[in-house]
C-alpha positions in Angstrom: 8.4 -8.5 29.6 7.5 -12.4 29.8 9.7 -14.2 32.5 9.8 -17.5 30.4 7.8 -19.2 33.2 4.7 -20.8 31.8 2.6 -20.4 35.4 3.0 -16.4 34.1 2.9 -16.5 30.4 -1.4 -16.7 31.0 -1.3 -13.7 33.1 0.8 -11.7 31.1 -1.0 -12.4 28.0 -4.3 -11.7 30.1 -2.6 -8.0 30.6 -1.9 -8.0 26.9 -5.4 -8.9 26.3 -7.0 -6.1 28.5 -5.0 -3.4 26.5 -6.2 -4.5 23.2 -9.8 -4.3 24.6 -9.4 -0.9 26.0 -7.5 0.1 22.7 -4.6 1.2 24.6 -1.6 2.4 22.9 0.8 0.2 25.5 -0.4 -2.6 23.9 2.0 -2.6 20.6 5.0 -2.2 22.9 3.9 -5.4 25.4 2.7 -7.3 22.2 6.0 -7.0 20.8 7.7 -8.5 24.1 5.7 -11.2 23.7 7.3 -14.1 22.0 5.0 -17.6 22.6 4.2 -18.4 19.3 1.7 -20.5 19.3 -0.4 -17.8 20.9 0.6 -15.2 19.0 -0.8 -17.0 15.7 -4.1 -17.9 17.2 -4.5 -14.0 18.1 -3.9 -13.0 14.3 -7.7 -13.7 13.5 -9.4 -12.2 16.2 -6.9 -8.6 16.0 -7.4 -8.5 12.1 -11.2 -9.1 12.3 -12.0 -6.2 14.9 -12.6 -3.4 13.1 -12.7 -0.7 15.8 -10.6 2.3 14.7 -8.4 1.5 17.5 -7.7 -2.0 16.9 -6.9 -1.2 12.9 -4.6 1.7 14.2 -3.1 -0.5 16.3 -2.7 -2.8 13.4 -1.2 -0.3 11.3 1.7 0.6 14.2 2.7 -3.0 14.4 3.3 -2.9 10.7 5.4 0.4 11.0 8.0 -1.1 13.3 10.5 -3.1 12.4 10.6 -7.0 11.5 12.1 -8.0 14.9 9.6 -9.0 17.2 11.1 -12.5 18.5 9.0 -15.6 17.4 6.5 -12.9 15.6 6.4 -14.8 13.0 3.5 -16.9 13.0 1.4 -13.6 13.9 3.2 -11.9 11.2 2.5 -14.7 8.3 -0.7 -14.9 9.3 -2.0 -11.3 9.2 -0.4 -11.1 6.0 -2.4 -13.8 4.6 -5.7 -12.7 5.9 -4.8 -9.2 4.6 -4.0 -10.3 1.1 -7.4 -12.9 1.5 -9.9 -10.1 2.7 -8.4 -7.6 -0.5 -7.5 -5.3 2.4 -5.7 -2.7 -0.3 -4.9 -0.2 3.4 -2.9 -3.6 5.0 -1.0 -4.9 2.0 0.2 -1.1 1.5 1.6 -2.0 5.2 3.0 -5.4 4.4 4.6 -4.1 1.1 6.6 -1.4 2.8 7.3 -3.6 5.8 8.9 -6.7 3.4 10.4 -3.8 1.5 12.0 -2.6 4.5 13.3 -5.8 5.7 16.0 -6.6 3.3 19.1 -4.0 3.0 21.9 -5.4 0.6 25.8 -4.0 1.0 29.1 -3.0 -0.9 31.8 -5.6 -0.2 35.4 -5.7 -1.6 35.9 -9.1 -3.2 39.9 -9.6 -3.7 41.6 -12.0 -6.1 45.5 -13.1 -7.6 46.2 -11.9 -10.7 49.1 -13.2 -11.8 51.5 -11.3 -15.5 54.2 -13.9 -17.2 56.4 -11.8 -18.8 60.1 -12.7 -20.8 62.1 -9.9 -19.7 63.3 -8.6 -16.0 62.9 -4.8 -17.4 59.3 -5.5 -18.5 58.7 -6.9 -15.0 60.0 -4.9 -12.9 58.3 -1.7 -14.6 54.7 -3.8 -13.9 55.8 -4.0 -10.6 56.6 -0.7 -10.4 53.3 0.7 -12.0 51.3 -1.5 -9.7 52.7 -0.7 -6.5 52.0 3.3 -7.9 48.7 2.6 -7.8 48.3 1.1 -4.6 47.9 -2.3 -5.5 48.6 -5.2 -3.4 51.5 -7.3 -5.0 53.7 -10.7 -3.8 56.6 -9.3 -5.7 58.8 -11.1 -8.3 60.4 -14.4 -9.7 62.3 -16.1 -12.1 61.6 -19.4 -13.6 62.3 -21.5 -16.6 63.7 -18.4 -18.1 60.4 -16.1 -17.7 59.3 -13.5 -15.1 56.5 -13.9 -12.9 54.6 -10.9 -10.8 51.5 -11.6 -8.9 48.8 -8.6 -7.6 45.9 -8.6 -5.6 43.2 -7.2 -7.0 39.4 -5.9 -5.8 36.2 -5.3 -7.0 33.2 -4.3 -5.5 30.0 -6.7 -5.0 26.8 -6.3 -3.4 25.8 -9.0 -0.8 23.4 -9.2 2.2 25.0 -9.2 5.7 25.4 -12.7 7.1 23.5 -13.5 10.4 20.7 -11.2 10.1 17.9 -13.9 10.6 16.0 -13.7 13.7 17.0 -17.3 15.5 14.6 -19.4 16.7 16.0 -20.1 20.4 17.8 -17.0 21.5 17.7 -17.2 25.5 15.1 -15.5 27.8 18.2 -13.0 29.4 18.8 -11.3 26.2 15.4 -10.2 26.3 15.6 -8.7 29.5 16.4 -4.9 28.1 17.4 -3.3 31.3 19.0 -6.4 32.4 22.7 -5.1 33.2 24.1 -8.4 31.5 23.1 -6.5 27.8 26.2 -4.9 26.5 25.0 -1.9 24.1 27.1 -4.3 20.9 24.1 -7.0 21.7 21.4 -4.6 21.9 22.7 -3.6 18.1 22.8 -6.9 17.0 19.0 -7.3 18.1 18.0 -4.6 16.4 19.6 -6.1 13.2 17.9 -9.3 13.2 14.5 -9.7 11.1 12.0 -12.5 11.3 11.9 -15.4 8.2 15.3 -15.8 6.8 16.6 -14.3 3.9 14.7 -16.7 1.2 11.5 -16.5 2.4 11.9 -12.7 3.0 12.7 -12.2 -0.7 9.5 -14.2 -1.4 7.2 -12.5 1.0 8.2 -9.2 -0.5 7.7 -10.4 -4.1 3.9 -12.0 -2.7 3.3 -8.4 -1.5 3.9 -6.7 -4.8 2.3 -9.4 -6.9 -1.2 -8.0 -5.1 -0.6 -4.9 -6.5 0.3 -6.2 -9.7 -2.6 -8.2 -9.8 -4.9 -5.6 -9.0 -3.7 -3.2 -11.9 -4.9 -6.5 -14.1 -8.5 -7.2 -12.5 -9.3 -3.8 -10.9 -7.4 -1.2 -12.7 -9.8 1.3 -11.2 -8.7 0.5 -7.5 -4.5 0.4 -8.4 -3.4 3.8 -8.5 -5.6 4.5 -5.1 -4.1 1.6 -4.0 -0.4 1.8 -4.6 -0.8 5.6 -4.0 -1.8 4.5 -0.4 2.1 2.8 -0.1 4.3 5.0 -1.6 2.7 7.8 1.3 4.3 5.1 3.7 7.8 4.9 2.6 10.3 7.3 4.2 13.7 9.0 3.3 15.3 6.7 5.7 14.3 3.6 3.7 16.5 5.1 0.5 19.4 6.6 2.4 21.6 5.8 -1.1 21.1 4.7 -4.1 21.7 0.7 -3.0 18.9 0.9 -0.4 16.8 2.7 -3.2 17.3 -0.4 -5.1 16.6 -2.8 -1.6 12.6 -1.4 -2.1 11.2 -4.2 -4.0 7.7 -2.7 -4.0 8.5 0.9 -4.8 10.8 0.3 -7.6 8.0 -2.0 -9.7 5.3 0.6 -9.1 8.1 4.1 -9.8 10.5 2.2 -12.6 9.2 -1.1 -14.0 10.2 -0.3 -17.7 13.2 1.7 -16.9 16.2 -0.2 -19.2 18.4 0.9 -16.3 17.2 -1.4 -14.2 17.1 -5.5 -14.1 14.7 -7.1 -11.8 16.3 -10.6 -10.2 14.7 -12.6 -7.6 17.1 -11.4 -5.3 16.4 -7.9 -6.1 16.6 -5.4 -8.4 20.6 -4.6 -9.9 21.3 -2.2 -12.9 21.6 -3.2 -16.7 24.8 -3.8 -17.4 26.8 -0.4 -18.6 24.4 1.9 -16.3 24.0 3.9 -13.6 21.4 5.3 -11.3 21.9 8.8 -12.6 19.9 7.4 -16.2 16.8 6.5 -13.9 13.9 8.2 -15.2 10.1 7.3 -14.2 8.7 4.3 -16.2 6.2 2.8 -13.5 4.1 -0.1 -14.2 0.5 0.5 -15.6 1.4 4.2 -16.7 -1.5 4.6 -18.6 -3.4 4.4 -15.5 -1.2 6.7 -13.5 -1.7 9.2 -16.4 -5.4 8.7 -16.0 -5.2 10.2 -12.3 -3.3 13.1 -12.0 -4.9 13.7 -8.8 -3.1 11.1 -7.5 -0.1 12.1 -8.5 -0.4 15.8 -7.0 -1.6 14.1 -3.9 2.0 12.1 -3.7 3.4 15.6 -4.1 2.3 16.4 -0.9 1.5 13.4 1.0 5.0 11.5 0.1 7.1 11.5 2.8 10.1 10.0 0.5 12.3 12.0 -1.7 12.2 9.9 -4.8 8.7 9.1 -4.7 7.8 13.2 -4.9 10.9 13.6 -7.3 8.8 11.3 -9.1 5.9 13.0 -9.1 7.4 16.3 -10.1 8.5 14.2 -13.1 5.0 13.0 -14.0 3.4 16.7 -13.6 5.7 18.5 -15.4 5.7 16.0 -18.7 2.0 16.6 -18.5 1.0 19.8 -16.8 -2.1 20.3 -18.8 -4.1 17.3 -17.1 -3.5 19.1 -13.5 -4.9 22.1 -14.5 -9.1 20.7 -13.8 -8.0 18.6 -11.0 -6.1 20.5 -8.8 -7.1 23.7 -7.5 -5.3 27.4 -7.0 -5.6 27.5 -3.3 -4.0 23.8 -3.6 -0.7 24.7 -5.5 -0.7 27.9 -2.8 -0.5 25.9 -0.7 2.6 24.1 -1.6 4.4 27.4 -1.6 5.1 26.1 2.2 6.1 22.4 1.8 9.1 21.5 3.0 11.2 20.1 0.2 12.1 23.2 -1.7 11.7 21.1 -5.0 8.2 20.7 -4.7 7.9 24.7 -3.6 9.3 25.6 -6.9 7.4 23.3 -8.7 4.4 25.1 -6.6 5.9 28.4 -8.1 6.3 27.8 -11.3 2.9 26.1 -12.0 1.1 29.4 -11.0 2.9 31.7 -13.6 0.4 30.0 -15.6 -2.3 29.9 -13.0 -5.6 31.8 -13.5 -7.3 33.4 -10.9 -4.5 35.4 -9.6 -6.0 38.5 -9.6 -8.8 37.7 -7.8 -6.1 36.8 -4.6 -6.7 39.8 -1.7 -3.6 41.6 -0.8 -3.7 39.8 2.7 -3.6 36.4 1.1 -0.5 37.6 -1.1 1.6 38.7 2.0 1.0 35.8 3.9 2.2 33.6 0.4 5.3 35.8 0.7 6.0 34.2 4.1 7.4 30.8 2.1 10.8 30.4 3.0 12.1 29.0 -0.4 14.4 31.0 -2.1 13.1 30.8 -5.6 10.0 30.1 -5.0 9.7 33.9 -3.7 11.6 35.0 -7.2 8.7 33.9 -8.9 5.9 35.1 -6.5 7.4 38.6 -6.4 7.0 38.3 -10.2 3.5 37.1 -9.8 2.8 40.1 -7.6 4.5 42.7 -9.7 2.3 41.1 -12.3 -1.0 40.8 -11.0 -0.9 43.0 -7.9 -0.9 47.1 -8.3 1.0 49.2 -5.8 -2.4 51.2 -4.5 -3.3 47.8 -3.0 -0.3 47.9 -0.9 0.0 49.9 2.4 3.3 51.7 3.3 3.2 49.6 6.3 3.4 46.2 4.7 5.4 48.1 2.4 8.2 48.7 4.9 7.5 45.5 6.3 8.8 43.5 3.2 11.3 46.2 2.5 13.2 45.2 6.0 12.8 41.7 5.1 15.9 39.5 4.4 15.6 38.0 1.5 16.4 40.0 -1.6 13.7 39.6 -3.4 11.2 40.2 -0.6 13.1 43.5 0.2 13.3 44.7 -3.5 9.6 44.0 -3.8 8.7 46.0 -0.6 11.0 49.2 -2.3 9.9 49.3 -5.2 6.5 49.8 -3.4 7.9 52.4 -1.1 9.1 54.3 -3.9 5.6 55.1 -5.3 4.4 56.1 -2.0 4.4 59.8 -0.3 4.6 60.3 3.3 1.8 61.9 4.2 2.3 62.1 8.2 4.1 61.6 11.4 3.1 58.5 11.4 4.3 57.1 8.1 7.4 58.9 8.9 7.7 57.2 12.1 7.0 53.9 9.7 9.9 54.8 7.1 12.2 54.5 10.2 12.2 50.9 10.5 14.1 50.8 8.0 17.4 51.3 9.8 16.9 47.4 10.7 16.4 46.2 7.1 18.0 42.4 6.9 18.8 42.7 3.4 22.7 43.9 3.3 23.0 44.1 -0.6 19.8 46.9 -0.6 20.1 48.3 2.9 22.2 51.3 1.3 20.5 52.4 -1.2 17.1 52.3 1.1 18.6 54.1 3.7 19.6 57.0 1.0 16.4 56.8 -0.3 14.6 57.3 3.4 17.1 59.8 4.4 16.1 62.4 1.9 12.5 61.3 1.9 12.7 61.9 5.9 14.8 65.0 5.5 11.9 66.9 2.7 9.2 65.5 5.5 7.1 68.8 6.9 7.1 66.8 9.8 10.9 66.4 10.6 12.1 65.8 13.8 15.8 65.8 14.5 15.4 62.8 16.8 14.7 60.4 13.6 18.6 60.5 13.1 18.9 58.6 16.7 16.9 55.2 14.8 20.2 55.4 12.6 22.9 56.6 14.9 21.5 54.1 17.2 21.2 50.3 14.5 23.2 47.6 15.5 24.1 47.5 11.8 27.5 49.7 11.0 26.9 50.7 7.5 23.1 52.0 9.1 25.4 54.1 11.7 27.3 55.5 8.9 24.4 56.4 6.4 23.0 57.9 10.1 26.5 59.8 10.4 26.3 61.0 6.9 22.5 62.6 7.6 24.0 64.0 10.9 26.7 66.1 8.8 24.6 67.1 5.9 21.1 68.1 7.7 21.8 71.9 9.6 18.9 71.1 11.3 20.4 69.2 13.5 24.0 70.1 13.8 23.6 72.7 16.6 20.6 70.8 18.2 22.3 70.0 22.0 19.6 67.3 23.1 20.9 65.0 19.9 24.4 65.5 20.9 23.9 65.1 24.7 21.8 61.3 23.5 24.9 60.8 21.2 27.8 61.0 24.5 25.9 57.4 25.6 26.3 55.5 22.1 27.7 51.9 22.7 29.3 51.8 19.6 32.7 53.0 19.0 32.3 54.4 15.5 29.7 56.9 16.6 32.0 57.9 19.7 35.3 58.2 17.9 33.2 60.6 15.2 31.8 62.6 18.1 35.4 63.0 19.6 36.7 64.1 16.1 33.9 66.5 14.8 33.6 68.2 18.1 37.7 68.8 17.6 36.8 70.4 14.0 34.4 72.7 15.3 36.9 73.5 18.2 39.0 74.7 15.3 36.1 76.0 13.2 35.6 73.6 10.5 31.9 73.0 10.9 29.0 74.8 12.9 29.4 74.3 16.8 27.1 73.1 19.1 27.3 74.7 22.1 29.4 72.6 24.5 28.9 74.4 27.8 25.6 73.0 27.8 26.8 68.9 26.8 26.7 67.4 30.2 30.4 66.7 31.7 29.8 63.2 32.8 28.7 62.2 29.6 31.5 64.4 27.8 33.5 62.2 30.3 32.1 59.3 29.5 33.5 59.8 25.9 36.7 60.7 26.5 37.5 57.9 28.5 35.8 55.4 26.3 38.0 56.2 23.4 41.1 56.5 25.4 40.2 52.8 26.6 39.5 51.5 23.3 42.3 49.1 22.4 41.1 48.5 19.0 40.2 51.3 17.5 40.8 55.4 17.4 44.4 55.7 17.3 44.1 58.6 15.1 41.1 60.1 17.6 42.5 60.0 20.6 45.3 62.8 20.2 42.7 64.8 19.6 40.6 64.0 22.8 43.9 64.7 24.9 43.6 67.9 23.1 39.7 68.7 23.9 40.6 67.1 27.9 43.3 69.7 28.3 40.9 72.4 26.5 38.3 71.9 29.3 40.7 71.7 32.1 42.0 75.1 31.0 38.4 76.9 30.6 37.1 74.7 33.9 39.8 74.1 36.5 37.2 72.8 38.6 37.3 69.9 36.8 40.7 68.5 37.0 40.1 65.8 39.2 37.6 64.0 37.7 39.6 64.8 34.2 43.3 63.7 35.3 42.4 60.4 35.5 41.4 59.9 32.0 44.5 62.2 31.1 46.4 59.5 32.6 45.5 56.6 30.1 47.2 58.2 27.5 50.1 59.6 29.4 51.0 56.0 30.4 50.2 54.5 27.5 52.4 52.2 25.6 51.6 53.6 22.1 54.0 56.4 20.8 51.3 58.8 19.3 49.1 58.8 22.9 52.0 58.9 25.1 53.0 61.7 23.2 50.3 63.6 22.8 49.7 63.1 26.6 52.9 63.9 27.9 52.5 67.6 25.7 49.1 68.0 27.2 50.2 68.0 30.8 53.2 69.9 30.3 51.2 72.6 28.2 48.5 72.5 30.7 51.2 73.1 33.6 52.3 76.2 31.7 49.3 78.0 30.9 47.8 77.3 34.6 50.6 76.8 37.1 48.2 76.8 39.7 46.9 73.3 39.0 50.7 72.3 38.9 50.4 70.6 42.7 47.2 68.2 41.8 49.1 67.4 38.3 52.0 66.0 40.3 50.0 63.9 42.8 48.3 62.9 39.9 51.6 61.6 37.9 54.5 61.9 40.4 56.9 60.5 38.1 56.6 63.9 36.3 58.9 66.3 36.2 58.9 70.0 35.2 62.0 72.3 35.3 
């Protein structure tokens, strides 16, 4: 930053100098921390008559920041004028969007008196009274010469530019000092707000830009729309934040809604007709013939335009005349809008190629990867297009299964209906149908996992651990659909190995059914497995899991006193590591386990009095007569 002092101001410039001639991207930043005018001005001819790549992209960032360079303006005024002299159509895009930019009108309240003569008190007083209902401002009432008299005060909402928002001319050298401690944050923000050139010439600078464009759409129609094209690419959602600052965009509102009978253009800026409203903008630019001439240019705003309105716009323009895109754009083109960002212009994308030809000459790897766009109905319509145009031979169960554990719907549905037409032919595609228990669509996953389940089950090459990719999901209703298979396949209902990898679920739905279905085959109910070969740590490990469970398995864990007090009785051997467990329920606060527990020990005393002694130690507070 310039000290101010003029024995440095040739040395710092020097510095500036030495990073334009290296094309250094410092020197935007230490240009703009410059502020002797006079030197500044003189540079404007040499900077906009080197043409190196670097010095014009230079050029181009100065334009791209905002109007607040102190004592820029000289530099400023006279690039612009060089720009517009030369018939530089790339600079006065710049300069248009820049002017554009540095004007932002607000809402204001204006208040006024409104005073009501009336003849009666009653009358008055119920004006009063209906005022003051809706919130209105009022002085109250009087009497005189026989009338009433009720004043209100009353608002109404006008657009005006902020006051002070003009760059002065002297501002002192401190405030420039950015990391001086003397800046309080409030004065930073009141630098940024100031722009160069006060309002008036501002409003005229902007109108100078446009009337270039204007002028060129007279004399060189066939350089406009290029032209123009070049400057809408440059304006950004945060230049139309609402519908006011929309309006602020001298520039972009000519070339987008010139003949739009919303809109009234003043030389203060654009307002609205009288009686409407933004919502009854539609696109009315000027020179539309020419726009309609080049629908290239319009598909290119599409997906070059980094503002909302301007690709709204565009959307507008292609869909009253779809026909004229159809030799100027190509398929691989609108594909490749499938992935643009604003979801508008994907389903524009979308519904342009139900009409598309070509289609069918797409390979299958080039459909999958179109099928990766992550707009919602955009995919609704390829999965129709691909249903359409793609047969299900072409499709392998593995990408098959792929989409089908996808999460949107209509990804999923696509990738089952495929499934459905194909036959497992080995291990491996069974293997493959597995993934399925981590399908991300919820509204399908059901009916899929059905589906697999019996396809798995008829397999030549079933192999009881499949059940474990079920039993095993971290999605419940996956578990349950695993649970289900578990109960209904007799292949696996006696097979230990299962039940031992069962004992070390995490999830207490599969441990609280293991608890209760090995009490129904206790009791004969369903085919046992044989439990002097399930592993007692692991048996253990169950118990004690569901007796610890404070959320869930109030009905279960009666049952696992039950199966504890079974194995103590067969395997005596066992009682202190089992006890311990026995104890949670014993001393539990919950009627049903405390219960239950206190009938197991006493039982358990009874039929084996020899285990009576390591009972008590265990619970000395119990008693038996």
């Amino acid at each position: 930053m310039a000290s101010g002092k003029d024995n440095n101001v040739e040395q710092i410039w020097a510095e500036i100098e030495e990073l334009f001639a290296r094309g250094d991207a410092a020197f935007v930043d230490q240009l703009r921390r410059f502020h002797y005018a006079d030197i500044l001005g003189g540079f404007a001819a040499r900077w906009f008559a080197d043409r190196r790549p670097q010095a014009r992209q230079m050029l181009r960032d100065y334009l791209s920041r905002p109007l607040n360079a102190y004592r820029h303006e000289a530099l400023v005024k006279r690039l612009f004028k060089m720009a517009e002299a030369a018939n530089d159509d790339e600079m006065m895009a710049h300069f248009l969007v820049l002017f554009d930019r540095s004007l932002r009108r607000v809402k204001r309240k204006k208040y006024h008196w409104e005073s009501r003569t009336v003849d009666d008190r009653a009358t008055a007083e119920a004006l009063l009274s209906q005022w003051e209902r809706a919130g209105t401002e009022t002085s109250g009432m009087w009497e005189g010469a026989g009338r009433f008299y009720v004043h209100c005060r009353l608002s109404e909402e006008v657009i005006v530019l902020p006051r002070n928002t003009t760059m002065p001319r002297s501002i002192p050298q401190w405030w420039w000092e950015r990391l001086s401690p003397e800046i309080t944050p409030q004065m930073r923000d009141r630098l940024e707000n100031f722009r160069l050139f006060s309002v008036h010439t501002r409003n005229y600078l902007r109108r100078r830009a446009w009337r270039y464009f204007r002028k060129l759409g007279k004399e060189h129609p066939q350089q406009y729309v290029k032209a123009v094209t070049a400057a809408l690419k440059l304006y950004e959602d945060t230049d139309v934040e609402d519908g006011l600052a929309l309006l602020d965009n001298w520039g972009l509102m000519h070339a987008l809604f010139h003949h739009s009978p919303a809109l009234v253009a003043k030389p203060h800026g654009w307002t609205l007709a009288e009686g409407h409203s933004l919502v009854e903008l539609r696109p009315a630019p000027m020179y539309e013939s020419l726009w309609q001439a080049s629908p290239r240019a319009m598909f290119d705003l599409l997906r070059e335009a980094r503002c909302r309105p301007v690709r709204q716009w565009a959307i507008h323009g292609i869909r009253r005349d779809p026909a004229r895109m159809r030799d100027a754009v190509s398929l691989d083109e609108w594909l490749g809008l499938l992935f643009h960002d604003d979801s508008e212009v994907a389903t524009l994308a979308a519904e342009w190629l139900r009409d598309a030809s070509g289609l069918d000459r797409l390979s299958m790897e080039r459909w999958l990867s179109l099928l990766e766009t992550p707009n919602a109905l955009a995919l609704e319509i390829l999965c129709e297009l691909i249903v359409a145009h793609v047969h299900a031979e072409r499709i392998s169960l593995e990408d098959a299964v792929r989409l089908a554990c996808s999460r949107p719907l209509p990804l999923a549905r696509l990738g089952f209906s495929w499934l459905q037409t194909k036959r497992l032919e080995s291990a491996a595609d069974c293997q493959a149908l597995l993934r399925l228990a981590g399908a991300e669509a919820e509204p399908l996953r059901p009916e899929m996992l059905r589906w697999a389940r019996d396809e798995l089950s008829q397999s030549p090459h079933f192999q009881p651990e499949w059940l474990l990719d079920f039993l095993d999901s971290r999605h419940a209703d996956v578990r349950t659909e695993g649970w289900n298979w578990l109960e209904r396949e007799p292949r696996v209902r006696e097979n230990v190995t299962l039940w031992q990898q069962l004992l070390e679920s995490p999830y207490d739905d599969v441990r609280l059914r293991l608890a209760a279905a090995l009490e129904e085959q206790v009791r004969g109910r369903k085919p046992a497995v044989d439990r002097d070969k399930l592993d007692v740590e692991l048996l253990r490990f169950l118990w004690a899991s569901v007796l610890l469970n404070i959320h869930r398995g109030g009905r279960t864990k009666p049952l696992v006193v039950t199966q504890m007090v079974r194995r103590l009785e067969q395997r005596p051997d066992e009682v202190k590591m089992l006890l311990p467990i026995l104890a949670v329920a014993l001393r539990s606060v919950r009627g049903p386990e405390w219960r239950a527990g206190l009938a197991g020990v006493v039982g358990l005393i009874q039929r084996r009095p020899d285990l009576a002694a390591v009972v008590h130690q265990v619970f000395p507070e119990l008693r038996c007569s």
